[in-house]
DRENGU-984347 format. One record per residue (C-alpha): residue number from 1; residue in three letters; x, y, z. Coordinates in Angstrom, 1 decimal, always signed. Example, Ala and Ser with C-alpha at 12.3 -4.5 7.8 and 13.67 -1.06 7.14 Angstrom:
<atoms>
[1; 'Ala'; [+12.3; -4.5; +7.8]],
[2; 'Ser'; [+13.7; -1.1; +7.1]],
</atoms>
This chain:
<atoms>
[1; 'Unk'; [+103.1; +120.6; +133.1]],
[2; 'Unk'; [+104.0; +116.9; +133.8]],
[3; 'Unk'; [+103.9; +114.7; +131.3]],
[4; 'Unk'; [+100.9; +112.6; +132.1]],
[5; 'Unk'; [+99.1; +116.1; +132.0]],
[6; 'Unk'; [+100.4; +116.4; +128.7]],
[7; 'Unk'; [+99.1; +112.6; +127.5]],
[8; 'Unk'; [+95.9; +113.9; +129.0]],
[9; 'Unk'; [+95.4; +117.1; +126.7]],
[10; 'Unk'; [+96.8; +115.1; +123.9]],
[11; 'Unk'; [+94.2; +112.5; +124.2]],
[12; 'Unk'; [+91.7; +115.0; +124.6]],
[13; 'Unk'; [+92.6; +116.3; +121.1]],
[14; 'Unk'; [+92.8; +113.1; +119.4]],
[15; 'Unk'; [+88.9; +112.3; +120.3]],
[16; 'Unk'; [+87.9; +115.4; +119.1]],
[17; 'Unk'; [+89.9; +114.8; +115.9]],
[18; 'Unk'; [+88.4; +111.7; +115.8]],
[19; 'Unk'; [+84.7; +113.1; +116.4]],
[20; 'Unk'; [+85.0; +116.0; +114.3]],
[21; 'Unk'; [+87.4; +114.5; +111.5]],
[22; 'Unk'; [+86.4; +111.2; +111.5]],
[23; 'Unk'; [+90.5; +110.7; +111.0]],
[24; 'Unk'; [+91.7; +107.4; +110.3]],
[25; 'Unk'; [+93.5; +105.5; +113.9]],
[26; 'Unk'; [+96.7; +105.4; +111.0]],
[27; 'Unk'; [+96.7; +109.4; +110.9]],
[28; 'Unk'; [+95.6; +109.7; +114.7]],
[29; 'Unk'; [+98.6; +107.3; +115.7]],
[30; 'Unk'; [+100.6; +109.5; +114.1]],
[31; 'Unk'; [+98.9; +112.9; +115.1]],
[32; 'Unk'; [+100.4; +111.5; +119.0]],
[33; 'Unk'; [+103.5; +110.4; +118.0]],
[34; 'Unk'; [+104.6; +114.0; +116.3]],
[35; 'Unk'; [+102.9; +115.8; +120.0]],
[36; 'Unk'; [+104.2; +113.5; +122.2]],
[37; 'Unk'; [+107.5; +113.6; +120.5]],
[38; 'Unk'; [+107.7; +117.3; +120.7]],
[39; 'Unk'; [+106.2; +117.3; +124.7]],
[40; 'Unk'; [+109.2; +115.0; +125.9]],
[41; 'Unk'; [+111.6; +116.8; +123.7]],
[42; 'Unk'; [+110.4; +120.1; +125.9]],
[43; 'Unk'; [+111.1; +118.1; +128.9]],
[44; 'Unk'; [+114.5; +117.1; +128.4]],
[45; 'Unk'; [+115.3; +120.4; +127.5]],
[46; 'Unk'; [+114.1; +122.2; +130.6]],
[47; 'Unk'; [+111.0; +124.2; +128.9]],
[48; 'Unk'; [+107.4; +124.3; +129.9]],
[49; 'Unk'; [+105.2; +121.9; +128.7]],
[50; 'Unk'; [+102.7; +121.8; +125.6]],
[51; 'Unk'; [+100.4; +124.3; +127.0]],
[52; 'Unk'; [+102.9; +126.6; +127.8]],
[53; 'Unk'; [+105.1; +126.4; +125.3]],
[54; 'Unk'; [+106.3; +129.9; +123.0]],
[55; 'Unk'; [+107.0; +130.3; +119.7]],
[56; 'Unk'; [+110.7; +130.3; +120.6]],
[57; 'Unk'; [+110.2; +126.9; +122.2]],
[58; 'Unk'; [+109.2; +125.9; +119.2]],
[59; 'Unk'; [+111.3; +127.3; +116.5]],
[60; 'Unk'; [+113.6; +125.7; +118.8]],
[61; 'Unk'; [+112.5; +122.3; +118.1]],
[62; 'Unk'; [+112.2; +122.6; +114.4]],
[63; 'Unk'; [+115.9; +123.8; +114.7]],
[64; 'Unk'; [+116.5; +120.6; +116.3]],
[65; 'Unk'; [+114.4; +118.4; +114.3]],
[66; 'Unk'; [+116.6; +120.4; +111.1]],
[67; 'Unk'; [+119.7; +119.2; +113.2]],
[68; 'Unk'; [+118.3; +115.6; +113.1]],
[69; 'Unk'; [+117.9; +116.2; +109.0]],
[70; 'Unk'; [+114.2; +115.3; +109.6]],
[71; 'Unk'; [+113.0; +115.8; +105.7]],
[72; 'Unk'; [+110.8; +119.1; +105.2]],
[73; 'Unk'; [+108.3; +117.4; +104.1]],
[74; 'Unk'; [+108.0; +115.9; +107.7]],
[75; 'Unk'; [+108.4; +119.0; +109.5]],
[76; 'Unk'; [+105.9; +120.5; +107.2]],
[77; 'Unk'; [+103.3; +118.0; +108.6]],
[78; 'Unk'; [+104.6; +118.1; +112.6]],
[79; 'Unk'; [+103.5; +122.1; +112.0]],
[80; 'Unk'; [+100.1; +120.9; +110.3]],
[81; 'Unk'; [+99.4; +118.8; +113.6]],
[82; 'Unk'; [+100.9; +121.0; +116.1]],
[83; 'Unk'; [+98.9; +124.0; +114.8]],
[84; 'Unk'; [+96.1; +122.2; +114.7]],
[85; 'Unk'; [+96.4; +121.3; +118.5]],
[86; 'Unk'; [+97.0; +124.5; +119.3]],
[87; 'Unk'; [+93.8; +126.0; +118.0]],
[88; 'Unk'; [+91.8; +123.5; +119.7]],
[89; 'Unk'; [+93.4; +124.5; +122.7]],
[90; 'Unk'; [+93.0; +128.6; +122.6]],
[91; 'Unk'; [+89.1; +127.5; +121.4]],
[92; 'Unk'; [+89.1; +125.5; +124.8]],
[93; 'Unk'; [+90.6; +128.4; +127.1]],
[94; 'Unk'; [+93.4; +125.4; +127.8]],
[95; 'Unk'; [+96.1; +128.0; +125.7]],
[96; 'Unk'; [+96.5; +132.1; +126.2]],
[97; 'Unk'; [+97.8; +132.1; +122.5]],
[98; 'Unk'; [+98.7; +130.5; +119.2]],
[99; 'Unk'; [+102.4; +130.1; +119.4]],
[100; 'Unk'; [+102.4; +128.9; +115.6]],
[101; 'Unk'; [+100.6; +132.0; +113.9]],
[102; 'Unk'; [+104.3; +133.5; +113.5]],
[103; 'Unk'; [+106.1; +130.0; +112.9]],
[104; 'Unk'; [+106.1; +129.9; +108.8]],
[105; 'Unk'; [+105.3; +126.3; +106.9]],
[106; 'Unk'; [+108.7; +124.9; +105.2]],
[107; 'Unk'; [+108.5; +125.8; +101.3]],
[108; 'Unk'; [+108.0; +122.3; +99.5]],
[109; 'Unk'; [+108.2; +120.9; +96.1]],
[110; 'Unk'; [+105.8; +118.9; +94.5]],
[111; 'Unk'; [+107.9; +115.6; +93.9]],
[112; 'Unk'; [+106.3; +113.5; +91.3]],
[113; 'Unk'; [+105.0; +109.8; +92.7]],
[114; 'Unk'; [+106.9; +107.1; +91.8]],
[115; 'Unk'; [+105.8; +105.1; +89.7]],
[116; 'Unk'; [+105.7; +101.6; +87.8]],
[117; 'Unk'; [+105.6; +100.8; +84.3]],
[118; 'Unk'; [+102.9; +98.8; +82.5]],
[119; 'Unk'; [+106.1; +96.3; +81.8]],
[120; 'Unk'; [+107.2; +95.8; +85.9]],
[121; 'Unk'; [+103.5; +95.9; +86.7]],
[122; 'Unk'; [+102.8; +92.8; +84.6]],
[123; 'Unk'; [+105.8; +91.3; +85.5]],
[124; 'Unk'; [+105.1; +91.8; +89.9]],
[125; 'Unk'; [+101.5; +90.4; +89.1]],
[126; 'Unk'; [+102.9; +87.3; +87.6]],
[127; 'Unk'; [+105.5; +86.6; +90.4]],
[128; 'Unk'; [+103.3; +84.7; +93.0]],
[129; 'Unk'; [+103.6; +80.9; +93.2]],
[130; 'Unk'; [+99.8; +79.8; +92.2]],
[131; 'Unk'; [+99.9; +76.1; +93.5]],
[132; 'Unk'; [+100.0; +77.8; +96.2]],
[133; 'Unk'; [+97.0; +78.8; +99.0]],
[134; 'Unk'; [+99.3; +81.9; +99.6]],
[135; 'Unk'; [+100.6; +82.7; +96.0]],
[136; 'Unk'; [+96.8; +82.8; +95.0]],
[137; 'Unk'; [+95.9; +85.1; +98.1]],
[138; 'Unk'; [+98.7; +87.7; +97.2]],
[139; 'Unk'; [+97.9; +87.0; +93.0]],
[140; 'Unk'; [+94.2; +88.5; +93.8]],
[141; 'Unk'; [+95.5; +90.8; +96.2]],
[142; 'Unk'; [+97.8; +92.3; +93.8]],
[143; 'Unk'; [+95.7; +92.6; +90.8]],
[144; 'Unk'; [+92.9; +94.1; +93.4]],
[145; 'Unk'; [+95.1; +96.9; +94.4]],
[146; 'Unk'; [+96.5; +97.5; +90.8]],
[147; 'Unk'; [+93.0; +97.0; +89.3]],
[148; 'Unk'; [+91.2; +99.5; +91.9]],
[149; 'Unk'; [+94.0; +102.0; +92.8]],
[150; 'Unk'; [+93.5; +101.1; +96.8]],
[151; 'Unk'; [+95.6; +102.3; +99.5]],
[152; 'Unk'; [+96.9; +99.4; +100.9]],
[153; 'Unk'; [+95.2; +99.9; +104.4]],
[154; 'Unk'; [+92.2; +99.9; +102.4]],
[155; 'Unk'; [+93.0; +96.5; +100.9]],
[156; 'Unk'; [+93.9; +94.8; +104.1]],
[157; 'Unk'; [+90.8; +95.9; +105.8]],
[158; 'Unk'; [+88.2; +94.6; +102.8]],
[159; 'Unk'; [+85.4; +92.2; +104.2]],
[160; 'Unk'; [+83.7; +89.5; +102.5]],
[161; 'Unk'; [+80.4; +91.9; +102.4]],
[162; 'Unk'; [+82.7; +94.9; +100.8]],
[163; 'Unk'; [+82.8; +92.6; +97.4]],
[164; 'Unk'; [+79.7; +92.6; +95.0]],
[165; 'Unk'; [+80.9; +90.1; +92.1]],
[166; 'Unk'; [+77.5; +90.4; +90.7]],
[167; 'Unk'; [+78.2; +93.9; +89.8]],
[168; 'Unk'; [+81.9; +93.7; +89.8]],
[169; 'Unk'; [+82.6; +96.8; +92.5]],
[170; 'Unk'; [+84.2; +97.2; +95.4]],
[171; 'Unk'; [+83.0; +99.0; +98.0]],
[172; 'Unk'; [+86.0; +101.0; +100.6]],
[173; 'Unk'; [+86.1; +103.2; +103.1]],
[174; 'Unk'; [+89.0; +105.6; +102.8]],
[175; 'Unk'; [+90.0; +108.9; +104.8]],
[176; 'Unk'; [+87.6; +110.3; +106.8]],
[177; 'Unk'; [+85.5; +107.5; +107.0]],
[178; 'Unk'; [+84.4; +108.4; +102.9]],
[179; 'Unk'; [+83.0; +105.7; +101.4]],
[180; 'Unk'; [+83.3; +105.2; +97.9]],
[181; 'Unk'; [+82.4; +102.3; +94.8]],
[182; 'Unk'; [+85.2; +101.3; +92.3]],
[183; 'Unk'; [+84.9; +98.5; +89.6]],
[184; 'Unk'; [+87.2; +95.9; +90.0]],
[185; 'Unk'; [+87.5; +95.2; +86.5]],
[186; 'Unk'; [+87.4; +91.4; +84.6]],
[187; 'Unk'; [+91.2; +90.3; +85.7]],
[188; 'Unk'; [+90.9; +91.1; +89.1]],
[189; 'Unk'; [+87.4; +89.5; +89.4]],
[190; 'Unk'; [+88.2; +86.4; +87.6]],
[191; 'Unk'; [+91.7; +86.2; +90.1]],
[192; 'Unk'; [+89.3; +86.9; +92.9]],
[193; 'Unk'; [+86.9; +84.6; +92.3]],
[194; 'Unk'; [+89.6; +81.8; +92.2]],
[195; 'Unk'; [+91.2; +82.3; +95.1]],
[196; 'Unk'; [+87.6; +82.5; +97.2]],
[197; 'Unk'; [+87.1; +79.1; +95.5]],
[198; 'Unk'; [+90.9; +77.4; +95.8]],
[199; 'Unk'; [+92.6; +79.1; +98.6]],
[200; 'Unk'; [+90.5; +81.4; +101.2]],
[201; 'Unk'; [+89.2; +79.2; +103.3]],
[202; 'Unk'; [+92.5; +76.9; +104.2]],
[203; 'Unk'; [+93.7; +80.3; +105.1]],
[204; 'Unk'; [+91.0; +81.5; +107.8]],
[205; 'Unk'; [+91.4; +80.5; +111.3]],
[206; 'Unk'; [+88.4; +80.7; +111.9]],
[207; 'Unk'; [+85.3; +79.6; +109.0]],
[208; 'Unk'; [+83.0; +82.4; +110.0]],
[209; 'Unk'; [+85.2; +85.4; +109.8]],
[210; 'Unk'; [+84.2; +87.8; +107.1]],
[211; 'Unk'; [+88.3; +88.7; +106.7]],
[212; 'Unk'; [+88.3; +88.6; +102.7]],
[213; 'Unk'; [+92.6; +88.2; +102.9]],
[214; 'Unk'; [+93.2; +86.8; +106.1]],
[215; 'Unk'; [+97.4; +86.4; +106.7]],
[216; 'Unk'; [+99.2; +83.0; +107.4]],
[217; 'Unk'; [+97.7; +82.9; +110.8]],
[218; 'Unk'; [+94.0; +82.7; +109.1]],
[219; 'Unk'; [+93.4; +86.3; +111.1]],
[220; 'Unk'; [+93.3; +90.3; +109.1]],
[221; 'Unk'; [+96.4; +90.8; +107.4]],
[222; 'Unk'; [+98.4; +94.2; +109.3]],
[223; 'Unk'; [+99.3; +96.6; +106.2]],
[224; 'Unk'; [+103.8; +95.7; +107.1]],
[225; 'Unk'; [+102.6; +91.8; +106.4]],
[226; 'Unk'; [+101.2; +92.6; +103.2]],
[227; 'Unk'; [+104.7; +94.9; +102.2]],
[228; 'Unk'; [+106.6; +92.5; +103.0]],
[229; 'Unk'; [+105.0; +90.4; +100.4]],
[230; 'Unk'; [+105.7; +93.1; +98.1]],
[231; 'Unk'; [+109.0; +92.9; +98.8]],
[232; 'Unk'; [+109.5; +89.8; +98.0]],
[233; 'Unk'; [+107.8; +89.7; +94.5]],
[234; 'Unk'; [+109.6; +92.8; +94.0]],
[235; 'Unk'; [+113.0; +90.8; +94.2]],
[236; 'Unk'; [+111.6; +88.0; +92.6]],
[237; 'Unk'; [+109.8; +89.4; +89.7]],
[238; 'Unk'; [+113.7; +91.2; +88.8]],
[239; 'Unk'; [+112.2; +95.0; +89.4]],
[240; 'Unk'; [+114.9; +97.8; +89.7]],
[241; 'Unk'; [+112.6; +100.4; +90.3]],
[242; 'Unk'; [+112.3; +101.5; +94.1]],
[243; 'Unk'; [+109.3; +100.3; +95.2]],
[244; 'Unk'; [+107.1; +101.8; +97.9]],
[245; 'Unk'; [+103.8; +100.5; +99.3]],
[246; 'Unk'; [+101.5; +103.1; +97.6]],
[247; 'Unk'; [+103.6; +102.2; +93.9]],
[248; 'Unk'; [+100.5; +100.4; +92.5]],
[249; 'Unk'; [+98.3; +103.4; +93.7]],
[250; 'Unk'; [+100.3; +105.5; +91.7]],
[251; 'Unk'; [+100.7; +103.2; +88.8]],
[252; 'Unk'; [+97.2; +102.8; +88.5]],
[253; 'Unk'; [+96.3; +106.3; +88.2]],
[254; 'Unk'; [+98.9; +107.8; +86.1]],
[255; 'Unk'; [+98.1; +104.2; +83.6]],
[256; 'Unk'; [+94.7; +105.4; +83.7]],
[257; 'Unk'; [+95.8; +108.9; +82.4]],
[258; 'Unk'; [+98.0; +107.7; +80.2]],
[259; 'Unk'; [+95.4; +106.0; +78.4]],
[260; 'Unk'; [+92.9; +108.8; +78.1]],
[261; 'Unk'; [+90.6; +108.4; +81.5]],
[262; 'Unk'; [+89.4; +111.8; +82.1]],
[263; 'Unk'; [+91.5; +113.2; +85.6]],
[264; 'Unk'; [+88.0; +114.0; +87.5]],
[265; 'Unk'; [+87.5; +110.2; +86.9]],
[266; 'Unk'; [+90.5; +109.5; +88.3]],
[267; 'Unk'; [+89.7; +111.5; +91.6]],
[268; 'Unk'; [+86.8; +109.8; +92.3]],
[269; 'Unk'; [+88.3; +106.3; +92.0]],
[270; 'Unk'; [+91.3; +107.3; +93.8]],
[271; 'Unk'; [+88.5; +108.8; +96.3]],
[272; 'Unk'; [+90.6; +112.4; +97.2]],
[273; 'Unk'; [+88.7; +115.1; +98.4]],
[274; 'Unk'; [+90.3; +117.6; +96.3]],
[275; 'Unk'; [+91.4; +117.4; +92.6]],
[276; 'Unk'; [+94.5; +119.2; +93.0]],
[277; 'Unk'; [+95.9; +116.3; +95.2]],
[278; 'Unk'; [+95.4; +114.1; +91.4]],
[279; 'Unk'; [+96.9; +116.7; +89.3]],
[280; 'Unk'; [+99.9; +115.6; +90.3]],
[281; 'Unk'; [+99.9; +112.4; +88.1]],
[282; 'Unk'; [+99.0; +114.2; +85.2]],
[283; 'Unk'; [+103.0; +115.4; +85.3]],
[284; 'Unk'; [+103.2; +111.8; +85.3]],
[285; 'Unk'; [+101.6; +111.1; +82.4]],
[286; 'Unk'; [+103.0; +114.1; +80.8]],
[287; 'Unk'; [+106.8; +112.9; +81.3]],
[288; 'Unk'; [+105.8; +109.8; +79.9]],
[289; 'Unk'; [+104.2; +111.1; +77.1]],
[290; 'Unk'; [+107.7; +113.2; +76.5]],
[291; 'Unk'; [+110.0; +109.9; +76.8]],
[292; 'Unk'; [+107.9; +108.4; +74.3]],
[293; 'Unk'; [+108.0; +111.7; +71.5]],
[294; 'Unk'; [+111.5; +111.8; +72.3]],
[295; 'Unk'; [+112.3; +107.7; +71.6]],
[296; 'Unk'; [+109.8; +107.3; +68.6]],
[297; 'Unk'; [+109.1; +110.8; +66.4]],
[298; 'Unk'; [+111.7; +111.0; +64.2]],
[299; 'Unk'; [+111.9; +114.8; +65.0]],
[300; 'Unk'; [+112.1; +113.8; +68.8]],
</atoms>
């Protein structure tokens, strides 16, 4: 099987994950990286191609990608996407047989999301330079994805027509092209408003555009751009902790539980599919809870 035959099947797959999925370009960019990483790995090693590939070929590869020290938790979600390729193929006659079924999943842990305290929060928020067009832009953006709990692709992508300041929501399309309503809350609104008033148009190439936070260029900001604003507050806000580009995401939610909001609540604003996927920040919320017994009762 040559290799453009491979990009061929690949492609094929990656439609119908996007048809019957509606998956996000993000995940289906990396859906063909993980396949087309494990077809030219085949090549070089002298084995068929994807189609014809065993389970031997491919315990193979996970013992090379073990080699590499690829983490488990990334190996765990190669199997995910090459299983799921491999069922679409049998169900298209393109495959005799499932060479996955007696490949096992990697055991994982549930490592806890890192997280921000309400202290580091504050003190990130308050790091952009507000005289200028660009310190306002990143203020609102930063108190939008604190204030909503957005993934930052989410916040990026946000329109002028995604904003209702009359009834102070957001409206976002997340994974799987679910589209949900989250309040913005008084802060970010009022930072909002501001920087649509002061700052948003200097910014935008062109006056039309509907790009709510358009990057230095006046054109929609790419998700790295807006990280490496991050960064940079980060460093100049004086915050230790290691900070990743869903941090806010996480702070928002396990703040939220950590001052009573119901967890069911929490789903929905986070917008996940399934409420074991929020559970997770209750641990959160527990260990805090914990640090703070242990620092304040006297019995601690």
């Amino acid at each position: 099987m040559s290799s453009s035959d491979s990009t061929t099947v690949v492609n094929q797959y990656l439609d119908a994950c996007w048809l019957e999925k509606g998956l996000s370009d993000n995940s289906l960019d990396s859906y063909r990286r993980d396949l087309c990483s494990y077809a030219e790995w085949l090549t070089k090693s002298g084995m068929p191609g994807l189609l014809l590939a065993t389970d031997q070929d491919l315990n193979r590869y996970l013992a090379h990608r073990y080699q590499c020290r690829f983490s488990a938790r990334s190996t765990a979600r190669f199997l995910s996407v090459i299983r799921g390729f491999c069922q679409y193929c049998v169900r298209e006659s393109l495959m005799a047989q499932d060479p996955t079924l007696r490949v096992e999943m990697p055991k994982l842990g549930k490592p806890l999301p890192k997280t921000m305290s309400e202290a580091d929060v504050e003190a990130l928020l308050a790091a952009p330079n507000l005289d200028e067009p660009l310190g306002l832009r990143d203020k609102a953006m930063l108190e939008l994805l604190y204030a909503c709990g957005l993934r930052v692709s989410e916040l990026v992508a946000l329109s002028t027509y995604d904003i209702n300041l009359r009834q102070g929501v957001i409206r976002l399309m997340g994974k799987g092209s679910k589209e949900r309503l989250v309040p913005m809350g008084e802060e970010s609104i009022t930072w909002l408003l501001r920087y649509l008033k002061e700052a948003r148009l200097s910014l935008l190439a062109n006056p039309e555009s509907d790009v709510l936070f358009p990057s230095n260029r006046g054109t929609q900001m790419t998700r790295q751009t807006f990280w490496h604003r991050v960064k940079h507050y980060v460093a100049l806000a004086g915050i230790n902790t290691k900070v990743s580009p869903h941090t806010l995401r996480h702070a928002f939610a396990t703040h939220l539980l950590n001052h009573g909001a119901d967890l069911r609540v929490v789903q929905l604003l986070l917008g996940h599919s399934d409420l074991s996927t929020t559970q997770i920040y209750t641990h959160v919320a527990k260990h805090r809870l914990q640090e703070m017994h242990r620092q304040h009762h006297p019995r601690g």
